[in-house]
C-alpha positions as CSV (number, residue, x, y, z in Angstrom):
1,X,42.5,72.8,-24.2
2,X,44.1,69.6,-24.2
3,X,44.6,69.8,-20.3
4,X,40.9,70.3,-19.9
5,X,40.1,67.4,-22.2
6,X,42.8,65.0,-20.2
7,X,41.8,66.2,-16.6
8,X,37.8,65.4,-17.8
9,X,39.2,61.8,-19.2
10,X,40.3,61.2,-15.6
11,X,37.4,62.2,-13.7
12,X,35.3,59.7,-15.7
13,X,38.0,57.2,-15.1
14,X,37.9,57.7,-11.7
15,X,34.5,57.8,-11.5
16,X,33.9,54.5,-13.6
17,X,36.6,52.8,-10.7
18,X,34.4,54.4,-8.2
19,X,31.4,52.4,-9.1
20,X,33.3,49.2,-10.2
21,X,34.4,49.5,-6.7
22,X,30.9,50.5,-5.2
23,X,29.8,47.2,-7.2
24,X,32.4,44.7,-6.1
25,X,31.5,45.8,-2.4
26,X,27.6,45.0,-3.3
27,X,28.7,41.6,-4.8
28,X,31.0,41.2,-1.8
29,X,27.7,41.4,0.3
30,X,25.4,39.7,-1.6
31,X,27.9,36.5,-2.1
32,X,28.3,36.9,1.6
33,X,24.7,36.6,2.0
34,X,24.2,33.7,0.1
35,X,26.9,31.7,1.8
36,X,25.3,32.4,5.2
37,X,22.2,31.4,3.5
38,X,24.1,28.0,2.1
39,X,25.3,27.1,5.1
40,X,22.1,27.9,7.1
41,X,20.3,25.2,5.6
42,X,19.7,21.4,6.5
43,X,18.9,20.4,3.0
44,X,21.7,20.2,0.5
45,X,22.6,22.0,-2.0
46,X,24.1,20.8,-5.3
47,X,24.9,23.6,-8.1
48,X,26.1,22.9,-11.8
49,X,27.3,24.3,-15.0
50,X,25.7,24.1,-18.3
51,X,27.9,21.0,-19.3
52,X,26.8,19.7,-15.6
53,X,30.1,19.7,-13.6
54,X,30.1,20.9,-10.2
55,X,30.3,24.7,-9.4
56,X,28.6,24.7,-5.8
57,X,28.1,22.4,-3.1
58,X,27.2,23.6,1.0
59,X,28.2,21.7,4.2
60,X,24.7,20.1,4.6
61,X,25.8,18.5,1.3
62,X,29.4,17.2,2.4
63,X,27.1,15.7,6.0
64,X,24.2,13.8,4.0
65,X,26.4,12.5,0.7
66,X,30.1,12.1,2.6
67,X,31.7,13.8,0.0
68,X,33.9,17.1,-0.4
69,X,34.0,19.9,-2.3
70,X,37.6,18.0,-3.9
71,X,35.3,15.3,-4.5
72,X,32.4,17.3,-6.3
73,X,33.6,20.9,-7.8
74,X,34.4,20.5,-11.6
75,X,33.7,16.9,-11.3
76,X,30.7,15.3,-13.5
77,X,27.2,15.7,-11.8
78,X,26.8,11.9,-11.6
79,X,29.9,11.7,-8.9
80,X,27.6,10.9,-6.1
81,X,24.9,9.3,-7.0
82,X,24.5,5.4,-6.0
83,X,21.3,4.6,-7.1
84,X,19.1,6.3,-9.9
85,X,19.9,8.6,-12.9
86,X,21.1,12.5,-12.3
87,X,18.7,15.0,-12.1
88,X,20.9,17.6,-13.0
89,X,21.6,16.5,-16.7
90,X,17.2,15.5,-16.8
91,X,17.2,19.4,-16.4
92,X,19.5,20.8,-18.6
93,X,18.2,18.2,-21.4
94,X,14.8,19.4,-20.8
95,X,15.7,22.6,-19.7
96,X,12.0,21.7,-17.1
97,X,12.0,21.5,-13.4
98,X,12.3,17.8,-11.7
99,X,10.4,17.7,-8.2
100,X,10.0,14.8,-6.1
101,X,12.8,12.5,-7.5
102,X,13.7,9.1,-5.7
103,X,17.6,8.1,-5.3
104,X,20.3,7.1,-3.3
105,X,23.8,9.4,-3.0
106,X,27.1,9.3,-1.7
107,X,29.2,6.6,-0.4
108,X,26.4,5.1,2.3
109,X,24.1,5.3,-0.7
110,X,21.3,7.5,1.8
111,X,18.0,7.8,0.4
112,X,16.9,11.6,-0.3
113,X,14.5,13.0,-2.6
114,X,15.5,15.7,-4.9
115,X,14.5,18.8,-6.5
116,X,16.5,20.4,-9.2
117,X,15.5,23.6,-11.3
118,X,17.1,25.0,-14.5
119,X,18.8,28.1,-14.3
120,X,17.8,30.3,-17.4
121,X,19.9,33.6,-18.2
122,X,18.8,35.5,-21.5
123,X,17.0,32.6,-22.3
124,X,19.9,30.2,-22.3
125,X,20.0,27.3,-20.0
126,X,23.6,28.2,-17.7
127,X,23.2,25.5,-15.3
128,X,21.1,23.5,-12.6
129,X,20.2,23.8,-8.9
130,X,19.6,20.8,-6.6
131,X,18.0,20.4,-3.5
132,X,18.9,17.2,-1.8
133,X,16.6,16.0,1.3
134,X,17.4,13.4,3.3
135,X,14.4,11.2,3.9
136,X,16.1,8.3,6.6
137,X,15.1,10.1,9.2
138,X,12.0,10.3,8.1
139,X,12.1,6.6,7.2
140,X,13.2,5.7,10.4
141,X,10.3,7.9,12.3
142,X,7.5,6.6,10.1
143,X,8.8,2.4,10.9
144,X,9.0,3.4,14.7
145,X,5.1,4.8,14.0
146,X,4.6,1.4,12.3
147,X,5.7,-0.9,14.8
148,X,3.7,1.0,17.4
149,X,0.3,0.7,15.2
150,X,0.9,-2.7,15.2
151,X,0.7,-3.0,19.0
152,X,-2.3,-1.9,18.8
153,X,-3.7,-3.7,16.1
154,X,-3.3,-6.6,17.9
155,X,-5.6,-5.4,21.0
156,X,-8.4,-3.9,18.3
157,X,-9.8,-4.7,15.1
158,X,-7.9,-1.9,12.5
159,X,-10.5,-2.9,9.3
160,X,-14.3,-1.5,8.9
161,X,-16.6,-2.3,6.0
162,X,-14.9,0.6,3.9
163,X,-11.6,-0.8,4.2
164,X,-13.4,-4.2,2.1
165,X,-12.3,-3.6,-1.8
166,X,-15.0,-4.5,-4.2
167,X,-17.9,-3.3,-6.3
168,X,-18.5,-6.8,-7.8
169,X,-22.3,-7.8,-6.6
170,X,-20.6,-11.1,-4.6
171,X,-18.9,-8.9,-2.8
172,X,-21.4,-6.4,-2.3
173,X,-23.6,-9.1,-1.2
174,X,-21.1,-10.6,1.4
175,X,-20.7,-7.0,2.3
176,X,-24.6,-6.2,2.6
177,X,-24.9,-9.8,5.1
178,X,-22.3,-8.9,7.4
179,X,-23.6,-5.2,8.0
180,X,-26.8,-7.1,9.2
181,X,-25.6,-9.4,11.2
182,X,-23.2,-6.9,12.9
183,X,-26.3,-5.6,14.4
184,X,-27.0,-8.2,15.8
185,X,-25.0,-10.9,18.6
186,X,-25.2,-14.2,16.8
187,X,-22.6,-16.4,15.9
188,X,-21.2,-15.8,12.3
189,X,-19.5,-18.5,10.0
190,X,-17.1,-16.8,7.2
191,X,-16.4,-19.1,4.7
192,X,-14.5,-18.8,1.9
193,X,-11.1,-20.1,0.1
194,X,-8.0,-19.1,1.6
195,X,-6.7,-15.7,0.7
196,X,-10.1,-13.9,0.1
197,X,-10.1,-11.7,3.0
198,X,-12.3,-13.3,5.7
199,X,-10.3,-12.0,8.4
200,X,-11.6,-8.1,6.9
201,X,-15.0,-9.3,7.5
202,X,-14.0,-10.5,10.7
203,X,-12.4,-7.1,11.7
204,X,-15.4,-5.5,10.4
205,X,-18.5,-6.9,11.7
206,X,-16.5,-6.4,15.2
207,X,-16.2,-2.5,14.1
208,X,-19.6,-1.9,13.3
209,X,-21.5,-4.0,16.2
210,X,-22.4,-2.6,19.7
211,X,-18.8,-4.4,20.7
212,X,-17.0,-2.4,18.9
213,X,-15.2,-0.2,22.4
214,X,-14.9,-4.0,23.9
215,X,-11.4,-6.0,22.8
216,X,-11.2,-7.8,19.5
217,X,-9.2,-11.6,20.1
218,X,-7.7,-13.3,17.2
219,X,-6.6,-17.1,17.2
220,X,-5.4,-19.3,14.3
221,X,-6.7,-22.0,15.4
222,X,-4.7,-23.6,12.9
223,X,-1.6,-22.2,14.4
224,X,-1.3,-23.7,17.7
225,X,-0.3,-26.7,18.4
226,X,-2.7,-29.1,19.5
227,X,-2.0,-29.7,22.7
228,X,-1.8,-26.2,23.6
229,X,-5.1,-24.9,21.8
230,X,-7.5,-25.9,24.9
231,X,-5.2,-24.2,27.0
232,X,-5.0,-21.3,25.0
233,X,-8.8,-20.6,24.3
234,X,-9.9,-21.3,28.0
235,X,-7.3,-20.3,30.4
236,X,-5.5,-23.3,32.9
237,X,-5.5,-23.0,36.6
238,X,-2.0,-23.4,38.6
239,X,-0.5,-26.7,38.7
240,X,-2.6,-28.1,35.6
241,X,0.7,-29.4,33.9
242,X,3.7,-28.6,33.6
243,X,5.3,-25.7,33.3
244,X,1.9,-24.3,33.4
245,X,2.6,-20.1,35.0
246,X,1.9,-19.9,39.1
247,X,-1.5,-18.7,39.4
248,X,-2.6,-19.7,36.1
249,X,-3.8,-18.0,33.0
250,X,-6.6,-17.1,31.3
251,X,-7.7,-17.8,28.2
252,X,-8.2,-16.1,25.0
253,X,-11.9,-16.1,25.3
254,X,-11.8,-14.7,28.8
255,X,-9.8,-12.1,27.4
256,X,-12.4,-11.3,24.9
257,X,-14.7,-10.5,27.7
258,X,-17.4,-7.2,26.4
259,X,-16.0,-7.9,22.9
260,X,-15.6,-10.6,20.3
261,X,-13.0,-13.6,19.6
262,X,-12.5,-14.8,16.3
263,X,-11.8,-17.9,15.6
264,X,-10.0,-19.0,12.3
265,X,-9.7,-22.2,10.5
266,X,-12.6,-23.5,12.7
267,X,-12.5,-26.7,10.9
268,X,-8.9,-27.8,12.0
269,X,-9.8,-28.0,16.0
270,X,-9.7,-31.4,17.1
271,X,-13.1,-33.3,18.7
272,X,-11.8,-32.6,22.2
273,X,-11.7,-29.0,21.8
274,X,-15.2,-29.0,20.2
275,X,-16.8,-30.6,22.5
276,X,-15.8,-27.9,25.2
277,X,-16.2,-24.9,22.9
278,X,-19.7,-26.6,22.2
279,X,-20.5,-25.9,26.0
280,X,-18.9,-22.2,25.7
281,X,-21.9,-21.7,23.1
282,X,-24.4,-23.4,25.0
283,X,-23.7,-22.0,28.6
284,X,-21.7,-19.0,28.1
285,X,-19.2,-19.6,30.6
286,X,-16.4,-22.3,30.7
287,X,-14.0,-24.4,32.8
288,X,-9.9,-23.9,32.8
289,X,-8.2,-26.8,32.3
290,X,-7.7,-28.0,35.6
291,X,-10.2,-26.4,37.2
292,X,-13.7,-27.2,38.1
293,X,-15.1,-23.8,38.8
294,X,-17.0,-22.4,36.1
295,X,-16.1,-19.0,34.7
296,X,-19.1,-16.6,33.3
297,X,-18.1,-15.1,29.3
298,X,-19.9,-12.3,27.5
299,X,-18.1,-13.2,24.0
300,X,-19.3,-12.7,20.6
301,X,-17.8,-15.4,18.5
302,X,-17.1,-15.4,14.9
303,X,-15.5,-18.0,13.0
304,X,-14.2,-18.7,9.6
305,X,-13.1,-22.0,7.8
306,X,-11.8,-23.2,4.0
307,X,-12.6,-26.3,5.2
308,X,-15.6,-28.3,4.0
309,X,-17.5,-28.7,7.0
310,X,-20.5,-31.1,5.8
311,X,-17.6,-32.9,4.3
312,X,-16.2,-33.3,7.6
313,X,-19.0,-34.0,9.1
314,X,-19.6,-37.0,7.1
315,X,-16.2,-37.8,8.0
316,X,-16.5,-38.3,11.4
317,X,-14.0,-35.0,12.4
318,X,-16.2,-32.9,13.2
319,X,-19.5,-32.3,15.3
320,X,-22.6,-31.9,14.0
321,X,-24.3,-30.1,17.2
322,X,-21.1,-27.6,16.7
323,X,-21.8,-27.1,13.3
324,X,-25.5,-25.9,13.9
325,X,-24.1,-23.6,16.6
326,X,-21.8,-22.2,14.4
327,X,-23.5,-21.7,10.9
328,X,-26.2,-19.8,12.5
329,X,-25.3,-16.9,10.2
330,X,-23.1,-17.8,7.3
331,X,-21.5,-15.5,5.3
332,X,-19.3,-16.7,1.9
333,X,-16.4,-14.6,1.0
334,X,-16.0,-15.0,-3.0
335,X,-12.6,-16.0,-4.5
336,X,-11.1,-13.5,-7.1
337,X,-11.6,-15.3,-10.1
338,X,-15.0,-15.0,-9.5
339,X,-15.3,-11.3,-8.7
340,X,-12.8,-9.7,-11.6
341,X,-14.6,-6.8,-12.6
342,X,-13.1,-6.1,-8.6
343,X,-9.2,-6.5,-10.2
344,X,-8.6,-3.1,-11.2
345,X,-10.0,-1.7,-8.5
346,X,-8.0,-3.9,-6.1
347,X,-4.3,-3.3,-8.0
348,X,-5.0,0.4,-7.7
349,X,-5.1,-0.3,-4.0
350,X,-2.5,-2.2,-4.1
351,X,-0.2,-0.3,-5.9
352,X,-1.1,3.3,-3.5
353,X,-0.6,1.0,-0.6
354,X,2.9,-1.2,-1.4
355,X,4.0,2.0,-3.1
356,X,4.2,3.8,0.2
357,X,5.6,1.4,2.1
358,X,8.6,0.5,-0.2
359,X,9.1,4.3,-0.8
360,X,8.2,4.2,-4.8
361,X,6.2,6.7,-6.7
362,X,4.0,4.2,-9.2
363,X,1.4,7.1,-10.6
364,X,0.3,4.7,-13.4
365,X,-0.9,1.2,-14.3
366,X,-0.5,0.4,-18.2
367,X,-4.2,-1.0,-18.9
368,X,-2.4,-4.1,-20.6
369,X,-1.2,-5.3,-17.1
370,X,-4.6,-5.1,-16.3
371,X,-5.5,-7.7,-18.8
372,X,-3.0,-10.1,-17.8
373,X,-4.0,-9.6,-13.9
374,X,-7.6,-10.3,-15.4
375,X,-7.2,-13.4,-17.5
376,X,-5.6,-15.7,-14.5
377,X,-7.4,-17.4,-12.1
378,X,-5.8,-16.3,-9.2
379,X,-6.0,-19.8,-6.8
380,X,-4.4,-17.8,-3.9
381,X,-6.8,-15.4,-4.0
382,X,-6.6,-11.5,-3.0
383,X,-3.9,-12.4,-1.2
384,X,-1.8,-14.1,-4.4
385,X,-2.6,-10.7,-5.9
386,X,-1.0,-8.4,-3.3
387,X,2.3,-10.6,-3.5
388,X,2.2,-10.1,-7.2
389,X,1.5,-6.6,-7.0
390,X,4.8,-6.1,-4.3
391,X,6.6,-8.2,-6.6
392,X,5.9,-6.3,-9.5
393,X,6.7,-3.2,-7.9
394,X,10.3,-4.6,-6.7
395,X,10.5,-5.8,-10.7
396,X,10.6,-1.7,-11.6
397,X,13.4,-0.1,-11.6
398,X,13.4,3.3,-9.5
399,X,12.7,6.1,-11.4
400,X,9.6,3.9,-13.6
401,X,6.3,5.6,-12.4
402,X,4.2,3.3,-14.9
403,X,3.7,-0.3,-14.1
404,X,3.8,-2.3,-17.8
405,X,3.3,-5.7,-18.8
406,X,7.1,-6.8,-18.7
407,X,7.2,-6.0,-15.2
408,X,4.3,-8.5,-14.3
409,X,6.8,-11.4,-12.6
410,X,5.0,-15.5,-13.9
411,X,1.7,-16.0,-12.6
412,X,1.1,-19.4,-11.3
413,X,3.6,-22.3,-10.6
414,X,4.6,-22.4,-14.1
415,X,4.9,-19.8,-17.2
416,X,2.8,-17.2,-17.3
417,X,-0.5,-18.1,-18.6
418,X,-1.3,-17.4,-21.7
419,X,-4.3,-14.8,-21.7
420,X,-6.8,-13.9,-24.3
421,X,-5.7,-14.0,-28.2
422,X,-8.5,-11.5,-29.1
423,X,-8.2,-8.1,-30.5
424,X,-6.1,-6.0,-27.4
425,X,-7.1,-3.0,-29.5
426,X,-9.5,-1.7,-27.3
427,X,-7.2,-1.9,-24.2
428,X,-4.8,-0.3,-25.3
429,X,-6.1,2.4,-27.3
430,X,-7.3,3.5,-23.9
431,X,-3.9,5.1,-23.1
432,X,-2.6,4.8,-19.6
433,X,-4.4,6.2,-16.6
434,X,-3.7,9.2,-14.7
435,X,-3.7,8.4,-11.0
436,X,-4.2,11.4,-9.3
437,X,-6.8,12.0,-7.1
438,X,-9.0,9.7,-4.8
439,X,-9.1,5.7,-5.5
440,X,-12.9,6.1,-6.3
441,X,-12.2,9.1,-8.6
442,X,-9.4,7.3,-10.5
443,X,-10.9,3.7,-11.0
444,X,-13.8,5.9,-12.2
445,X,-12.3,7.9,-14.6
446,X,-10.2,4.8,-15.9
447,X,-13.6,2.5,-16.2
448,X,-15.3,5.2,-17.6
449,X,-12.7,5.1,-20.6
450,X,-13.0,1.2,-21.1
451,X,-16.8,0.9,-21.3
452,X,-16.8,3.9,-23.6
453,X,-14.3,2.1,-25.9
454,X,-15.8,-1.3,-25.4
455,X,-19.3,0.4,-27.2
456,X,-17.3,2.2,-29.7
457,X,-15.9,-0.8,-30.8
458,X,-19.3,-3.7,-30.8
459,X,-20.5,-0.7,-32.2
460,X,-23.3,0.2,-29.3
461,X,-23.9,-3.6,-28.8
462,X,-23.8,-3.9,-25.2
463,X,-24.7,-7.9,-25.1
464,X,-21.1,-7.8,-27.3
465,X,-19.7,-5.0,-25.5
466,X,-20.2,-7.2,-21.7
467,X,-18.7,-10.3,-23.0
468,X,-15.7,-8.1,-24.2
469,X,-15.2,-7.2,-21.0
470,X,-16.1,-10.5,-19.3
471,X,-18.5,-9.3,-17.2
472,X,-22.3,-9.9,-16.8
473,X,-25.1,-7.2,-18.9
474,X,-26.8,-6.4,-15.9
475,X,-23.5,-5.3,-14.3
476,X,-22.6,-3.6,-17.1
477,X,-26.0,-1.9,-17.6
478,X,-25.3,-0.8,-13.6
479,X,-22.0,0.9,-14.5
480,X,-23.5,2.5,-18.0
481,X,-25.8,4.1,-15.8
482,X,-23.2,4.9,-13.3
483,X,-21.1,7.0,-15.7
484,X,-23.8,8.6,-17.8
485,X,-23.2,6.3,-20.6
486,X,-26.2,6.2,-23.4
């Protein structure tokens, strides 16, 4: 009996090593199959303990970080990362996902963007995996794209009217006169303070008129040197000074043949110049310096100036008879401070579009930064803006998605201005934005929750409710109406 009872003990000992072996073989296979999987892959591949030392790494890793398994395996997580905070210990602190993360790694500090999951066993957190894409190449692709966009943006106009930011009603306005006079082949004058965007309107009107297949010239008139700028606008024939090209040249406005030039800072062309472009208006064709054969042009001209022209006039430095020519339609181009309602709208643009192109992700604007971007005056314009938007962006370090106030870099020439001492509560009881979705759907959702605050809090007044918000009633009876706001 006892033989029977030992011989059955070592069947189902045998039989247990039977299918401990059977399993090993299957683990054999399956950790077989994940290393051909790990090494398969371009991405790498970065796996930790629960304590966040390094378990795992694959050969795409070693290639994008320049480090080695010696260098990594039971090492702390943060070993190879150069520039941001580790992903790895986000996950097994929050025990959530992490998708999309900025950094640098590894000794050349090469940009990637990471994903990193928890791994979960039982419902206990046992560790992290990472995966690590390398974006350079991608970086590298999209500036080669860039470059070759701006060839051509400097044989065509690249802005239309929807590329014009603003639902201010001076900006609408400017907006509305241009659409009607692209229609059309007169002369327009943009006028406006530097930095307010004339050169949009410029690239616009071209867009939207019957030119818009023909080439689109730009000259900063301002730019070239004096001598040169007759040259430059209508061509030279061979021999007319020297070092003037065998065979001679033509000129920007010959060039702009079936389309339309556009000539900026108008007002700083000298009397000489004037006088012949006068003629070019008159007679629609022109001489080349040097030359005495007239050349036939089919140009639309468009010009723009910060100048005061009747000043100049009076001056004696520049032409009356030009100035008639060229104010046939004139179209002014508002400065910022007198447009804010147009603000956020603008920094959301801003922040989408300087985002991109320095590689950050900023999702959100903290409504207080608002405010302060409101209360200056802005003397550079929607240009001073953009700069302050890329600067404040730079100001962030990079893993901040939310743009705050302590990022904002001085306004002006000298400290930051002081803004409005009067109750921020309704601001900031707003709560930051959520920017996802289209530019028009966010600023919407975002003005929506002002205006309704701005009521709560003058208690329906909307007279008091406008001047809260610095704007004029009617525009805020416009938006009210816009949002379905009793």
């Amino acid at each position: 009996m006892k033989n029977n009872n030992s011989e059955a003990s070592l069947d189902v000992i045998l039989n247990e090593m039977k299918n401990m072996a059977h399993q090993i073989d299957e683990l054999k296979e399956v950790r077989s199959l994940l290393e051909a999987i790990l090494h398969s892959t371009d991405d790498a591949i970065s796996v930790v303990d629960e304590k966040g030392c390094g378990i795992l790494i694959n050969p795409a890793y070693t290639r994008i970080t320049g480090l080695s398994e010696e260098d990594v395996i039971n090492k702390p997580c943060t070993v190879d990362i150069a520039e941001g905070e580790s992903m790895h210990m986000k996950v097994l602190e929050t025990k959530k996902p992490v998708r999309g993360a900025l950094m640098k790694v590894g000794k050349n500090k090469k940009a990637v963007v990471v994903n990193v999951a928890p791994v979960i066993i039982d419902g206990k957190i046992k560790g992290s995996v990472g995966i690590i894409h390398d974006i350079s190449e991608i970086r590298k692709l999209t500036e080669e794209l860039e470059h070759a966009k701006s060839l051509i943006r400097r044989m065509t106009a690249k802005y239309t009217f929807e590329d014009i930011i603003g639902e201010s009603d001076l900006v609408q306005s400017a907006i509305s006169q241009a659409r009607h006079a692209a229609d059309t082949p007169v002369t327009v004058l943009l006028r406006g303070e530097s930095g307010t965007g004339k050169e949009l309107f410029a690239h616009a009107i071209h867009n939207h008129s019957s030119r818009s297949r023909g080439p689109f010239v730009r000259v900063n008139c301002a730019a070239i040197a004096e001598s040169l700028l007759e040259s430059e606008l209508f061509g030279y024939e061979e021999g007319a000074f020297t070092g003037a090209v065998k065979g001679g040249r033509k000129g920007y406005f010959e060039e702009a043949c079936g389309g339309t030039i556009f000539l900026d800072e108008i007002g700083e062309i000298n009397l000489s110049v004037q006088a012949k472009l006068l003629r070019v208006l008159q007679e629609r064709e022109l001489i080349r310096v040097g030359g005495s054969k007239s050349v036939q042009i089919d140009v639309r001209l468009i010009t723009a100036t910060n100048a005061n022209l009747e000043q100049r006039i009076n001056e004696g430095t520049f032409r009356e008879d030009l100035y008639y020519r060229l104010n046939v339609v004139p179209i002014f181009v508002p400065p910022l401070r007198g447009r804010k309602e147009d603000i956020p709208l603008l920094t959301a643009h801003f922040r989408k579009k300087l985002g991109q192109e320095y590689g950050r992700r900023v999702a959100k604007i903290a409504p207080r930064v608002i405010e302060i971007l409101t209360a200056y005056e802005w003397p550079g314009n929607v240009r001073e803006l953009e700069n302050v938007v890329g600067r404040t962006i730079i100001n962030m370090n990079y893993n901040e998605e939310t743009i705050m106030p302590h990022h904002v870099p001085v306004l002006g020439k000298g400290e930051r201005p002081q803004w409005k001492t009067r109750d921020h509560s309704m601001i900031e009881d707003v709560g930051l934005v959520d920017f996802e979705g289209t530019l028009t759907e966010i600023m919407d959702a975002a003005e929506k929750q002002v205006l309704e605050k701005a009521l709560q809090k003058t208690g329906g007044n909307k007279t008091m409710a406008a001047r809260e918000l610095g704007i004029a009633i009617r525009s805020l009876y416009y938006k009210l109406e816009k949002h379905g706001i009793g």
